[in-house]
N, C-alpha and C positions, 0 to 999 in steps of 0.2 A: 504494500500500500504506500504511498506518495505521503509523505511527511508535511506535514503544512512549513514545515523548516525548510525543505528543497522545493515545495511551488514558493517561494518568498526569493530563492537563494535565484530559483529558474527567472521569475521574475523580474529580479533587481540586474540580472543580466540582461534580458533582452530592453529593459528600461534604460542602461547604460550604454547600448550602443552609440556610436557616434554617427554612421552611416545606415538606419535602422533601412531594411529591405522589404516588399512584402510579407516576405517568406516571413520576417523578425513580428510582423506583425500579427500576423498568423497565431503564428506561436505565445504570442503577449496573450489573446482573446482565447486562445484554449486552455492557456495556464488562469489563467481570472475563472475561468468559467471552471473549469477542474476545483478550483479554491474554492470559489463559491457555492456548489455542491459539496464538496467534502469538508470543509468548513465553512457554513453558513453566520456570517455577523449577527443576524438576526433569529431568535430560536422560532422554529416552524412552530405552527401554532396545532400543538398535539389533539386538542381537542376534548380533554378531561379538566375535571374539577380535581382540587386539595381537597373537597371535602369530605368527609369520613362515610361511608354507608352510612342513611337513614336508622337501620336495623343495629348500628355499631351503638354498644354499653361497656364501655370499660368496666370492669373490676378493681382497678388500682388505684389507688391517690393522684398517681401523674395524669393516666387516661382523665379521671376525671376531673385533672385541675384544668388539662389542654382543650377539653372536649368545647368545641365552639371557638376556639381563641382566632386570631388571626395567624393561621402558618408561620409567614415570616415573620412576625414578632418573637416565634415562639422558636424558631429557626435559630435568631438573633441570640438568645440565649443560649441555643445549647452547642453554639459557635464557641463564644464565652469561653464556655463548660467543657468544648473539648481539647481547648488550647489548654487548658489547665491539667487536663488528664493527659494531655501527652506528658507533659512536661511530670505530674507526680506519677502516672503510672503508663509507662509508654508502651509495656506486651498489651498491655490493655487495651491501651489507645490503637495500635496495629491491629489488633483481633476484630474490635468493633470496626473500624474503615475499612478490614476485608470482608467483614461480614456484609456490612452496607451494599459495598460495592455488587455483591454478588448477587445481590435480590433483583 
């Protein structure tokens, strides 16, 4: 797979020419266009809610402290909360961001 690192590195070449040719041109709008699908600026718009199933009842204190809150408020905090867990307990902090990742 194309590195967003080498369309940038492909790019800043063909932008750098001093005599640019068709051909260079070419090349400039397939590399943009290649970038721009494989990393899009703007996130597509997936088309789901953050918000919890109707039928969702937490059992725990957290579920029911977050239940209704605004996501990224609630985001904000546990951003907070995971810079801290690296830093005091960092297998910890690794096990959860691979956990995450994986879902």
């Amino acid at each position: 797979m194309i590195t967003l690192y080498d369309l940038n590195e492909a790019i800043k070449e063909c932008e750098g020419q001093r005599n640019p040719t068709a051909n260079t041109a070419v090349k400039l709008a397939a590399f943009y266009t290649i970038k721009n699908e494989l990393y899009p600026t703007v996130p597509p718009d997936i088309g789901y809610s953050y918000d919890p199933p109707k039928d969702y009842e937490s059992r725990t204190d957290f579920g029911k402290a977050v239940q209704g809150k605004d996501p990224v408020s609630v985001l904000e905090i546990f951003d907070d909360l995971m810079s801290l867990l690296k830093t005091a307990q960092p297998r910890l902090y690794r096990r959860l961001i691979e956990t995450i990742q994986e879902l």
